[in-house]
C-alpha positions as CSV (number, residue, x, y, z in Angstrom):
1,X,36.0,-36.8,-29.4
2,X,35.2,-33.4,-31.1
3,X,32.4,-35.1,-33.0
4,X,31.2,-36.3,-29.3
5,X,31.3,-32.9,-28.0
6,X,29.9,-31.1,-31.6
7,X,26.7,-33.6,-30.7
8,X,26.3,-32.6,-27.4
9,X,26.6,-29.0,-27.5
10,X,23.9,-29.2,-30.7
11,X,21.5,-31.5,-28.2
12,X,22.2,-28.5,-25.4
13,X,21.4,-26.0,-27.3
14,X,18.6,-27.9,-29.0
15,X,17.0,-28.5,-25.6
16,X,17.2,-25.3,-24.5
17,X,15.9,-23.7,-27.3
18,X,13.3,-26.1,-27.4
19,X,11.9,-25.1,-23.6
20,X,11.4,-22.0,-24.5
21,X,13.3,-18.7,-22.7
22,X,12.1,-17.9,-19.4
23,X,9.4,-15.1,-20.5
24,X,8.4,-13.3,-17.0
25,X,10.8,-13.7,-14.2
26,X,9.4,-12.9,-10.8
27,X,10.7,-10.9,-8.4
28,X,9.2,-10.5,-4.8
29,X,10.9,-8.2,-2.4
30,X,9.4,-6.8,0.7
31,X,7.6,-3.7,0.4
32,X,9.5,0.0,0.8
33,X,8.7,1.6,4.4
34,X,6.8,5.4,3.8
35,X,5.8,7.7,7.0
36,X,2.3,8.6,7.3
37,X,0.7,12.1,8.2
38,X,-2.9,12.3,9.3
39,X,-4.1,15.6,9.0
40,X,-8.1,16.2,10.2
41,X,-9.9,18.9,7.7
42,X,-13.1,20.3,10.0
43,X,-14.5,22.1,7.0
44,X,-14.9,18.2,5.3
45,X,-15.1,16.2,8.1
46,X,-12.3,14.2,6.8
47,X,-9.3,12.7,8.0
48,X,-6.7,13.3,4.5
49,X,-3.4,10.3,4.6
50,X,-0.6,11.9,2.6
51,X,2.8,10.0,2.2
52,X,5.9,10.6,-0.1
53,X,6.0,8.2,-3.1
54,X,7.8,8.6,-6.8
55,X,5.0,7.1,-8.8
56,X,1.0,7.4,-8.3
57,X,0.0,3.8,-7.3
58,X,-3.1,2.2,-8.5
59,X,-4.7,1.2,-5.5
60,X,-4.7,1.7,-1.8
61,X,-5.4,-0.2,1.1
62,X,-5.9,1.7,4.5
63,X,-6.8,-0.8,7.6
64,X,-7.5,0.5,11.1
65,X,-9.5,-0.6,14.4
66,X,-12.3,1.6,15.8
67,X,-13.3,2.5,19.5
68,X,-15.5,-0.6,19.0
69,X,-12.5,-2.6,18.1
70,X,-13.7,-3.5,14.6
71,X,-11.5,-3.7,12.0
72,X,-12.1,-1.3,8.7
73,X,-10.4,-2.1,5.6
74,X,-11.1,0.6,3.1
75,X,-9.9,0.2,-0.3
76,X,-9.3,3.2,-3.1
77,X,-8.6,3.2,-6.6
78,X,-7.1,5.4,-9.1
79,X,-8.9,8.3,-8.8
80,X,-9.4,8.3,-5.5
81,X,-5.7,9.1,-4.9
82,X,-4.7,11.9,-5.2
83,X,-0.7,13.2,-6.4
84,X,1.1,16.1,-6.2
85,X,4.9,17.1,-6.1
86,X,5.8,13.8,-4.8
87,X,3.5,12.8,-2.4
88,X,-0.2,10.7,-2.7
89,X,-3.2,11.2,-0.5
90,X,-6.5,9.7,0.4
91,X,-9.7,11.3,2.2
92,X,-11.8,9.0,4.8
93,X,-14.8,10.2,5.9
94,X,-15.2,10.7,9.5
95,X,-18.0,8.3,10.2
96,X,-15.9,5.9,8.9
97,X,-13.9,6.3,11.9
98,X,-16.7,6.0,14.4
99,X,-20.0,7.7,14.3
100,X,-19.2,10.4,17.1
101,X,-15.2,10.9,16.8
102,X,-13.8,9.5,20.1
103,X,-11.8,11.4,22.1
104,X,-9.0,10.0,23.8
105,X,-8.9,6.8,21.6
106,X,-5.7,5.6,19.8
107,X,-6.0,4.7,16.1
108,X,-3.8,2.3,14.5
109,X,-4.2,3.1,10.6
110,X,-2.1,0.8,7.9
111,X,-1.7,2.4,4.5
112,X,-0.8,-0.5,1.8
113,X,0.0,1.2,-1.6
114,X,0.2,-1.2,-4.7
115,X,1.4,-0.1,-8.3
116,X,-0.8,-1.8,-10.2
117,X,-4.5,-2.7,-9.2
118,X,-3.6,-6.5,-9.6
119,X,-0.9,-7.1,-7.7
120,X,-1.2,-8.7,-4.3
121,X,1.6,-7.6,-2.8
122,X,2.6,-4.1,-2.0
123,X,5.2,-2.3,-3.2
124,X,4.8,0.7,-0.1
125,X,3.7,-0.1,3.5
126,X,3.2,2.1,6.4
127,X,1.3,2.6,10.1
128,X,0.9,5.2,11.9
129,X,-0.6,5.9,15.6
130,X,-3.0,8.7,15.3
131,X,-4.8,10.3,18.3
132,X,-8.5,11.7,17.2
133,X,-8.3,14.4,20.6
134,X,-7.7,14.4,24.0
135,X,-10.3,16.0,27.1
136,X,-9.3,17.9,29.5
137,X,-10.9,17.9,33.0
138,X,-10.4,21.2,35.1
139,X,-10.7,21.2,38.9
């Protein structure tokens, strides 16, 4: 009976070693939520997206609907993210947004931050609301 079990746990071990070690385990978990701030900068003409995040990620993803109702997906690299004291930030031009900034419109910007260029899913997500300006009528 031990010589039966000595065989086994040798053909175990044998089999396992034999398969090789699992060498990259995946892990998928759903992206951390981060809060957006939209700041305007008239001297630029840019719109500047800061959030709070430990690390610089390597790319960036920012997705919002025009006036028009067009969808733009703009997508920034490494040095095209800025990082300072714990937070990142990206500049979009204001023609992006629509040639003549429309008042009284609604924006709905996503911000999707990945850690390494490659990846295809994010590791920060966030959307924001952002209103361009409002009119005022006087009677």
């Amino acid at each position: 009976m031990k010589k039966i079990n000595k065989v086994l746990t040798f053909l175990l071990i044998l089999t396992f070693l034999l398969t090789g070690f699992p060498s990259e385990l995946k892990i998928f978990a759903a992206p951390e939520d981060i809060t957006l701030t939209v700041e305007y900068d008239p001297a630029a003409y840019k719109y500047k997206i800061s959030y709070p995040i430990s690390t610089k990620p390597a790319r960036v993803v920012v997705k919002f609907h025009t006036a028009d109702n067009v969808l733009v997906e703009e997508t920034f690299t490494d040095d095209m993210i800025g990082f300072s004291a714990g937070k990142a930030s990206i500049s979009i031009d204001e023609k992006l947004f629509s040639e003549d900034r429309i008042e009284d419109h609604i924006y709905d910007i996503s911000l999707e931050a990945y850690r390494r260029i490659e990846d295809t899913t994010p590791s920060h997500k966030g959307e924001v609301y952002y209103l361009a300006g409002m009119t005022f009528e006087g009677e």
